[in-house]
DSSP file (Angstrom, degrees, kcal/mol; ACC not computed):
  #  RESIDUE AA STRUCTURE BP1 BP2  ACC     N-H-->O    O-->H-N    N-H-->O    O-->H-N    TCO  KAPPA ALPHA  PHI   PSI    X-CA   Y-CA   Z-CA
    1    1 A X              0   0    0      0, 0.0     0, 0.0     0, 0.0     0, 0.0   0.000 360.0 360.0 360.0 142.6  -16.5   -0.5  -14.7
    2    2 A X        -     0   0    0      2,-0.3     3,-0.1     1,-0.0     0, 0.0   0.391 360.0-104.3-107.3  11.1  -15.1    3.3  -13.1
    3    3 A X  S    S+     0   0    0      1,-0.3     2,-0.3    40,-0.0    72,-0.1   0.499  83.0 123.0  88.7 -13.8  -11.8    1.5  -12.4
    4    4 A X        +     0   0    0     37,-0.1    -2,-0.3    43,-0.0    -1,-0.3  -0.850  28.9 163.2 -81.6 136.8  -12.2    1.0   -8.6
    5    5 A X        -     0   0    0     37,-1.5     2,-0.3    -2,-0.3    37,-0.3  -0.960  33.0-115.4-148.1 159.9  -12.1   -2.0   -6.8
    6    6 A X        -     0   0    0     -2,-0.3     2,-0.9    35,-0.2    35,-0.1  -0.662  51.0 -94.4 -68.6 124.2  -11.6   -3.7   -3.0
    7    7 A X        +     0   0    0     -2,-0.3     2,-0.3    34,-0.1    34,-0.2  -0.088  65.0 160.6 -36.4 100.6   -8.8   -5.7   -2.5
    8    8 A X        +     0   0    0     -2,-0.9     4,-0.1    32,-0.1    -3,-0.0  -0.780  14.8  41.0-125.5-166.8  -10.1   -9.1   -3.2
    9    9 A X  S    S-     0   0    0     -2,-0.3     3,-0.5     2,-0.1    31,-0.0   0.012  91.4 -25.6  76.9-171.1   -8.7  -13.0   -4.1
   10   10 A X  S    S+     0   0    0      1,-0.2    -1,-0.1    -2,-0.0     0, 0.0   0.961 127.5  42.1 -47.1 -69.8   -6.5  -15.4   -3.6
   11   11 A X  S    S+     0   0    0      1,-0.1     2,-0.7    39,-0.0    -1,-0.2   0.766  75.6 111.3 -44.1 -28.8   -3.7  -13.2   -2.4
   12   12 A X  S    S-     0   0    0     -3,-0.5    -1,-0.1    -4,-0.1    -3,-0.1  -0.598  78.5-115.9 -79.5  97.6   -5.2  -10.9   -0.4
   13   13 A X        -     0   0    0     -2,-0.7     2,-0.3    42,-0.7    43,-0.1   0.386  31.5-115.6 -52.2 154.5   -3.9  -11.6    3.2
   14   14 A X     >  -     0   0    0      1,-0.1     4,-2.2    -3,-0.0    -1,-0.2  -0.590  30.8-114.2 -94.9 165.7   -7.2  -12.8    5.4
   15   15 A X  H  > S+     0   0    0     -2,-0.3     4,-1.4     2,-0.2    -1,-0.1   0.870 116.7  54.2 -67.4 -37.6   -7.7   -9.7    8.5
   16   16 A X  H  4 S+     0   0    0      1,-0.2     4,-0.4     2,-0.2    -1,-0.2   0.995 113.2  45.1 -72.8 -43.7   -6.8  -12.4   11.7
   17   17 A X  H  4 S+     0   0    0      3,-0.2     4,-0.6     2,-0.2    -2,-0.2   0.826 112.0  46.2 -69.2 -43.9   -3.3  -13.1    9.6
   18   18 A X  H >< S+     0   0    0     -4,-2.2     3,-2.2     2,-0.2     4,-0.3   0.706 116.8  49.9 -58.9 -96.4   -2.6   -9.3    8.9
   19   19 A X  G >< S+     0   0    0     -4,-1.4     2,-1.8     1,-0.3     3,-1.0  -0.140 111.5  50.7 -25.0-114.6   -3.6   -9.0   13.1
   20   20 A X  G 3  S+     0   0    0     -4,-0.4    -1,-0.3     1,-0.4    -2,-0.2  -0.238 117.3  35.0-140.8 -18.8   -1.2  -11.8   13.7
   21   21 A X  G <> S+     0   0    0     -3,-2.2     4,-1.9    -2,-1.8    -1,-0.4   0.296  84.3 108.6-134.4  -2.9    1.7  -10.4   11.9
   22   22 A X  H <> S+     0   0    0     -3,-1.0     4,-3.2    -4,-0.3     5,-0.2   0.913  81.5  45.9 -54.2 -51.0    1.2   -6.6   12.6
   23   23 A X  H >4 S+     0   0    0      1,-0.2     2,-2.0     2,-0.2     3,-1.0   0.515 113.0  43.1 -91.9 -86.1    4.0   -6.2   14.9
   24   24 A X  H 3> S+     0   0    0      1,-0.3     4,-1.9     2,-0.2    -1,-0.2   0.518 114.7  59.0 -29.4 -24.6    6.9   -8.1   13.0
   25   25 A X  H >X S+     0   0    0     -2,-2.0     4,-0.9    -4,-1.9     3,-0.8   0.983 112.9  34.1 -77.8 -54.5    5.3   -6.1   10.0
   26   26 A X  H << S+     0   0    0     -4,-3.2    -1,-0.3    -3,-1.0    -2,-0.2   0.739 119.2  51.8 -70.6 -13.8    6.0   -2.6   11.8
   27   27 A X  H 34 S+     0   0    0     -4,-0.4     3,-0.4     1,-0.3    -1,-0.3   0.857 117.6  36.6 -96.3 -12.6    9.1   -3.7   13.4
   28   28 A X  H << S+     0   0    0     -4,-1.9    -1,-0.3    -3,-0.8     2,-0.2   0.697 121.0  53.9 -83.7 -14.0   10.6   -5.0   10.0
   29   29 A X  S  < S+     0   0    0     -4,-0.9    -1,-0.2    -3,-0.2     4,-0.1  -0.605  76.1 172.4-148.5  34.5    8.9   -2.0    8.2
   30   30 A X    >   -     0   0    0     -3,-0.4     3,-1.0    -2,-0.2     2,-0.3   0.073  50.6 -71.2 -69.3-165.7    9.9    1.4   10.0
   31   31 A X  T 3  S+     0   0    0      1,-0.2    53,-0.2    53,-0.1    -1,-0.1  -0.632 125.2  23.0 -82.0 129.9    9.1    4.7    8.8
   32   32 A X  T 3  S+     0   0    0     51,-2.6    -1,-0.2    -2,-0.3    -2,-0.1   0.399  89.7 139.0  68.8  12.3   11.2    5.5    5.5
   33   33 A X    <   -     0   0    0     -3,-1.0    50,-1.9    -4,-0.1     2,-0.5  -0.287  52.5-120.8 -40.8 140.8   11.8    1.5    4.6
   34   34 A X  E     +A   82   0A   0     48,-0.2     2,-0.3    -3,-0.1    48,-0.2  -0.842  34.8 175.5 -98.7 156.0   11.4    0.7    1.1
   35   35 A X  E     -A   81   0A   0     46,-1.6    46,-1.3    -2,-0.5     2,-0.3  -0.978  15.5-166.5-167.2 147.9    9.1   -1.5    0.0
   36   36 A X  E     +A   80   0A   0     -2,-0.3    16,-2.4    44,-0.2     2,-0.3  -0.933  24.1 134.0-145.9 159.1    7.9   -2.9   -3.2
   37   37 A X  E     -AB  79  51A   0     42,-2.2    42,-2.3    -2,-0.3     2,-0.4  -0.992  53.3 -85.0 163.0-174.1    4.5   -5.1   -4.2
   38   38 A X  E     - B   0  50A   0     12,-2.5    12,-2.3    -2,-0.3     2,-0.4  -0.895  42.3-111.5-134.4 138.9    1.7   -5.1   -6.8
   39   39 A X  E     + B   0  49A   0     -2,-0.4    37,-5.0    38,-0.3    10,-0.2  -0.693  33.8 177.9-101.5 139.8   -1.3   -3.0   -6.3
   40   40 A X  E     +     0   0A   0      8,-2.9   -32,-0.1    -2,-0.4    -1,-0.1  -0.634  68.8  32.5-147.5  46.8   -4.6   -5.5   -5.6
   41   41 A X  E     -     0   0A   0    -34,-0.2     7,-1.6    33,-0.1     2,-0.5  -0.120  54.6-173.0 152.8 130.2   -7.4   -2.3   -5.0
   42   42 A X  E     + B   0  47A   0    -37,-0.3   -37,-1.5     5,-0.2     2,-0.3  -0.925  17.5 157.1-116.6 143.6   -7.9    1.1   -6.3
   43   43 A X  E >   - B   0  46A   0      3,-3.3     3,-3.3    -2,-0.5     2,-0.4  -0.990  56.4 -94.6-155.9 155.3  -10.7    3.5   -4.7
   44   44 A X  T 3  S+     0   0    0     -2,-0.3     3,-0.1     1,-0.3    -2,-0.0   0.300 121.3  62.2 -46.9   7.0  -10.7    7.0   -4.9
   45   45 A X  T 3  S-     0   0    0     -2,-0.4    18,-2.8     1,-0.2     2,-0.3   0.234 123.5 -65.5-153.9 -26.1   -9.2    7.5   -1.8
   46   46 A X  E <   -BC  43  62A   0     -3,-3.3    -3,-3.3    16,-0.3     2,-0.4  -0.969  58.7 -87.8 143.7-154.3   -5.7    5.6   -2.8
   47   47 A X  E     -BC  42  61A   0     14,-2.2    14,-3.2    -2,-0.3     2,-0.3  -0.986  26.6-119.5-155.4 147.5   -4.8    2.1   -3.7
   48   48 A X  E     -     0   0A   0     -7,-1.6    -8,-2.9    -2,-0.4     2,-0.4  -0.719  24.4-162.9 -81.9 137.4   -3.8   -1.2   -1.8
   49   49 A X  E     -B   39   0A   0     -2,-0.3     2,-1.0   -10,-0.2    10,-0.9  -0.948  17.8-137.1-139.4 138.7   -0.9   -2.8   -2.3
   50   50 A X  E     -BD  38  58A   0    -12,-2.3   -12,-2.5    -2,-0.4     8,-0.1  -0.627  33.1-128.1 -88.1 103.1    0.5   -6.4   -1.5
   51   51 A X  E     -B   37   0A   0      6,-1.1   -14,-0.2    -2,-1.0     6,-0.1  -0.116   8.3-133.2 -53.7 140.8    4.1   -6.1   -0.2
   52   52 A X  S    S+     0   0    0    -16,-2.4     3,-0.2     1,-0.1   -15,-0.1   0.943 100.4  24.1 -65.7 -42.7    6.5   -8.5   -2.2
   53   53 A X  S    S+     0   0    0      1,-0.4     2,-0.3   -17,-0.2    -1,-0.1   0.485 116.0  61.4-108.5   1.7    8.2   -9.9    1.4
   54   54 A X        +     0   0    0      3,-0.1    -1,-0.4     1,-0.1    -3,-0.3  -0.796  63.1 168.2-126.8  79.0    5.7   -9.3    3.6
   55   55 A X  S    S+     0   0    0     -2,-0.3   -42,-0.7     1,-0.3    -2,-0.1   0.472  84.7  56.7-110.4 -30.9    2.3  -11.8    2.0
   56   56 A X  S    S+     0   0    0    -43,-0.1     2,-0.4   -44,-0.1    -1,-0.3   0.285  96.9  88.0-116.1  17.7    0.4  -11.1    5.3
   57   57 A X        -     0   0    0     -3,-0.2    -6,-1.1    -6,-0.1     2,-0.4  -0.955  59.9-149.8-125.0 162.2    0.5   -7.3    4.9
   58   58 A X  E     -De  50  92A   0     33,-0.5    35,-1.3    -2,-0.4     2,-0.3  -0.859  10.5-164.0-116.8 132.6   -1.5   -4.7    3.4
   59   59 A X  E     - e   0  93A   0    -10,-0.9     2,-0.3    -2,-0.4    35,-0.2  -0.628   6.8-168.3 -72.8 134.0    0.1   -1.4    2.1
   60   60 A X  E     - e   0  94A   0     33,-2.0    35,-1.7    -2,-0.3     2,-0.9  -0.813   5.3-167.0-145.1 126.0   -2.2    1.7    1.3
   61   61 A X  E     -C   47   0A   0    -14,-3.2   -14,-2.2    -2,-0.3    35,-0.1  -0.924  17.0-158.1-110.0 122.5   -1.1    4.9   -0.6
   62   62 A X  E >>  -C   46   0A   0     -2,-0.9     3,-0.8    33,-0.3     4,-0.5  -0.319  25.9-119.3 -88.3 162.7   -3.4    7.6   -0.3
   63   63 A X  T 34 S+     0   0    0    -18,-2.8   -17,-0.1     1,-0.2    -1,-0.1   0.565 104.7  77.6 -78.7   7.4   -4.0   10.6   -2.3
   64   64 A X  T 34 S+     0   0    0    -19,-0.3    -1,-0.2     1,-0.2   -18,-0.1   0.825 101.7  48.6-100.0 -41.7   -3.2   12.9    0.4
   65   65 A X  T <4 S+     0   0    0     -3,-0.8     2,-0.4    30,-0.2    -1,-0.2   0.534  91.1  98.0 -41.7 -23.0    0.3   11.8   -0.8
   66   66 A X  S  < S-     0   0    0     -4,-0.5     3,-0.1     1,-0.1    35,-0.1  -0.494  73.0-120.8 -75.7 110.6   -0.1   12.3   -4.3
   67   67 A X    >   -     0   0    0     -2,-0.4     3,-1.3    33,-0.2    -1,-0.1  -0.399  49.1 -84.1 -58.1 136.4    1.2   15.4   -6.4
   68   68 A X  T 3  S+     0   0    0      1,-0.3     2,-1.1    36,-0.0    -1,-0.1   0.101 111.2  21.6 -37.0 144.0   -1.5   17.2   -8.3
   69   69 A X  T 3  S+     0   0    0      1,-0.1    -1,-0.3    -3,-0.1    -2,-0.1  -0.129  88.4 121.3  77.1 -38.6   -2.2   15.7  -11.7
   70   70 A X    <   -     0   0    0     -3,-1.3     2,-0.5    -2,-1.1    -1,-0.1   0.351  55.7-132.2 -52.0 165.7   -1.0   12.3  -11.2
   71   71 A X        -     0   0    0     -3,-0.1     2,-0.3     3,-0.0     3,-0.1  -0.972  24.7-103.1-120.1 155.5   -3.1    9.5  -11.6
   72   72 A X        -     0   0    0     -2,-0.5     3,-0.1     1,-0.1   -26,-0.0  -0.735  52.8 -83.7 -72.4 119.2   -3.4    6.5   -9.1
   73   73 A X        -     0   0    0     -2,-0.3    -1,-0.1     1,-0.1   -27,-0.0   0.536  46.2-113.0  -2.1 135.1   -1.6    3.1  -10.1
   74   74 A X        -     0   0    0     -3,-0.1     2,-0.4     1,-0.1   -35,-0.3  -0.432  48.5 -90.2 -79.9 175.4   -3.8    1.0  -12.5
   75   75 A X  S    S+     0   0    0      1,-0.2   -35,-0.2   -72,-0.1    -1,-0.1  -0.693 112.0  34.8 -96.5 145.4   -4.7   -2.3  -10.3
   76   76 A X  S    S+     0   0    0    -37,-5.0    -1,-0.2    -2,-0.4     3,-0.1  -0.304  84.4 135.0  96.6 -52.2   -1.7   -5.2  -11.1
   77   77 A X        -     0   0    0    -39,-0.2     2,-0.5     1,-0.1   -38,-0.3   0.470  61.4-123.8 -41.0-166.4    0.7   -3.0  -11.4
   78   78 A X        +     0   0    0    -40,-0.2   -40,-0.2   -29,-0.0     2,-0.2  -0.870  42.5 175.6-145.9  89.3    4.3   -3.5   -9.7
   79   79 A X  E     -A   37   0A   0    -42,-2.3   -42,-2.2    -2,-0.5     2,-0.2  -0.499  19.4-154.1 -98.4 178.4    5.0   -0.4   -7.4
   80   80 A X  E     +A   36   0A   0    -44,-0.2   -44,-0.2    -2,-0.2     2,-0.2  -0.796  23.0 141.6-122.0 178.1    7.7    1.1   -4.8
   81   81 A X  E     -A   35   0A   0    -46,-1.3   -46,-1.6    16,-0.2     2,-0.3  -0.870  43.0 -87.7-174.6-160.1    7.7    3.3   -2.2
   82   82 A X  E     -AF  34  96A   0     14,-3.3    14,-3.4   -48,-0.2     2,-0.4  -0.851  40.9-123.4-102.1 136.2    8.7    4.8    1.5
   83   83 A X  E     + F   0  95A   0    -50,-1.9   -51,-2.6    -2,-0.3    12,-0.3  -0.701  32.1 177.6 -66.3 140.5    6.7    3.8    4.4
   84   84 A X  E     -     0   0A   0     10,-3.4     2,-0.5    -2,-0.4    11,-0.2   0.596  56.2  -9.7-100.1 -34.7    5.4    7.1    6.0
   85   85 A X  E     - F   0  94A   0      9,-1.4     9,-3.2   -55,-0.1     2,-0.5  -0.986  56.0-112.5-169.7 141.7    3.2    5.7    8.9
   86   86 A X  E     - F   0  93A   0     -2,-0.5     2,-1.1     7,-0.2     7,-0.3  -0.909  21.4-144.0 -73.0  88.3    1.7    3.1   10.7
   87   87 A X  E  >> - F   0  92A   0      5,-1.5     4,-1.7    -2,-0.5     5,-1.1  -0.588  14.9-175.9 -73.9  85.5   -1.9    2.7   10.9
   88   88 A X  T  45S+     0   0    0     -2,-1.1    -1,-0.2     1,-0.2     5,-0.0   0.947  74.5  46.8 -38.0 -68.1   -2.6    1.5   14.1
   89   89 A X  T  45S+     0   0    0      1,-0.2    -1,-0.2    -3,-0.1    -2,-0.0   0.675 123.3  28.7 -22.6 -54.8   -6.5    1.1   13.7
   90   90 A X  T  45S-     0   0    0     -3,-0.3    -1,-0.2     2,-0.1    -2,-0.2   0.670 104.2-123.6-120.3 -39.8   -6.8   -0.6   10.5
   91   91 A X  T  <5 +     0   0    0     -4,-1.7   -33,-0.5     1,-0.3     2,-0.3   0.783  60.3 153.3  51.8  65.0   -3.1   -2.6   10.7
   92   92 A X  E   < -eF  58  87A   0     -5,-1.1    -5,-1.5   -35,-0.1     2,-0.4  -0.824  50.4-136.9-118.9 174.6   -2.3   -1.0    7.5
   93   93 A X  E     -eF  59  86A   0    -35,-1.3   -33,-2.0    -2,-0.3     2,-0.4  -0.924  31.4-133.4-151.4 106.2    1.3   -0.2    6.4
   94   94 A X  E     -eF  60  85A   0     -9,-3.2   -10,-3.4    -2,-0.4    -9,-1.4  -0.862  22.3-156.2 -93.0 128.5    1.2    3.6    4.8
   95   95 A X  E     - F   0  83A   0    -35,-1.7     2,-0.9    -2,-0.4   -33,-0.3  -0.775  28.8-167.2-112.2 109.0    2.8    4.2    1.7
   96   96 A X  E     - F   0  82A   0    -14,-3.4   -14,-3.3    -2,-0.5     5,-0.1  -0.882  36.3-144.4-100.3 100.6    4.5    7.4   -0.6
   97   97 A X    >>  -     0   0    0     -2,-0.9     3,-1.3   -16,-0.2     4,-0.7  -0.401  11.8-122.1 -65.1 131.8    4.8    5.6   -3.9
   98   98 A X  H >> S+     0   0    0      1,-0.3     3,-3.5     2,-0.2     4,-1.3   0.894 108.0  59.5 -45.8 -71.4    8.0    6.8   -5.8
   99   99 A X  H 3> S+     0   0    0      1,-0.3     4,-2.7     2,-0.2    -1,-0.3   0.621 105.5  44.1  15.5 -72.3    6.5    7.9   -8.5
  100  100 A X  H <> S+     0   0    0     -3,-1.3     4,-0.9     2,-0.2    -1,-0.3   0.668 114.3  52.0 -79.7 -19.1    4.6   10.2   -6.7
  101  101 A X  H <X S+     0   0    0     -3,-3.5     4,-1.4    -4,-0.7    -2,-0.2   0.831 113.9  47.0 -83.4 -73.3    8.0   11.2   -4.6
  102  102 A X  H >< S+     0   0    0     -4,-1.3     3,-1.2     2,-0.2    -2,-0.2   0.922 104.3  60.2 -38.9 -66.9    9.8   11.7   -8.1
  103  103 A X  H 3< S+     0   0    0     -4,-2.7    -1,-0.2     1,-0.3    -2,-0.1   0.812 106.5  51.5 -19.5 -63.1    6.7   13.9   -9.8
  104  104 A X  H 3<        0   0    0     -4,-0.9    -1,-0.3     1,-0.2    -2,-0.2   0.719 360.0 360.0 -76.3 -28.5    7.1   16.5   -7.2
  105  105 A X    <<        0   0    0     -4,-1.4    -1,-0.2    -3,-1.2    -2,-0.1   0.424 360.0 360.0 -71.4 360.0   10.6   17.4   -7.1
């Protein structure tokens, strides 16, 4: 296994239920909210993460956030971070993990 995976299972919000909840999620969610939730996919690309208060949204922290060297969240873990952006397109809820906020300073 190379340690990447797709969000899958029981938890992982079905797509019509994310649509269905997209705007309360952005209007409860602005930009620099904190937010906390357990990461349920890694790919090279960042990792998804399943919001503690929000069940029917999806999170994604990319590596375009990420400080040099770091490594990406193992999948299970129990992250934070600030929302950065809204992903219209996709209805995903974009993420700068502390961690990765801490590292750099």
């Amino acid at each position: 296994m190379d340690g990447y995976s797709w969000p899958t299972g029981p938890k992982v919000p079905a797509a019509d239920a994310v649509l269905r909840s997209w705007a309360a999620t952005v209007a409860a969610l602005p930009v620099e909210a904190h937010v906390a939730g357990e990461v349920i996919g890694r790919q090279r690309f960042g990792v998804f993460i399943l919001l503690d208060e929000f069940p029917e949204a999806v999170a994604l922290a990319e590596i375009t956030a990420m400080p040099h060297g770091m490594e990406l969240p193992a999948l299970g873990a129990r992250v934070g971070g600030e929302v950065i952006w809204h992903a219209e397109h996709n209805h995903q809820v974009k993420v700068r993990l502390d961690e990765w906020t801490t590292s750099a300073e």
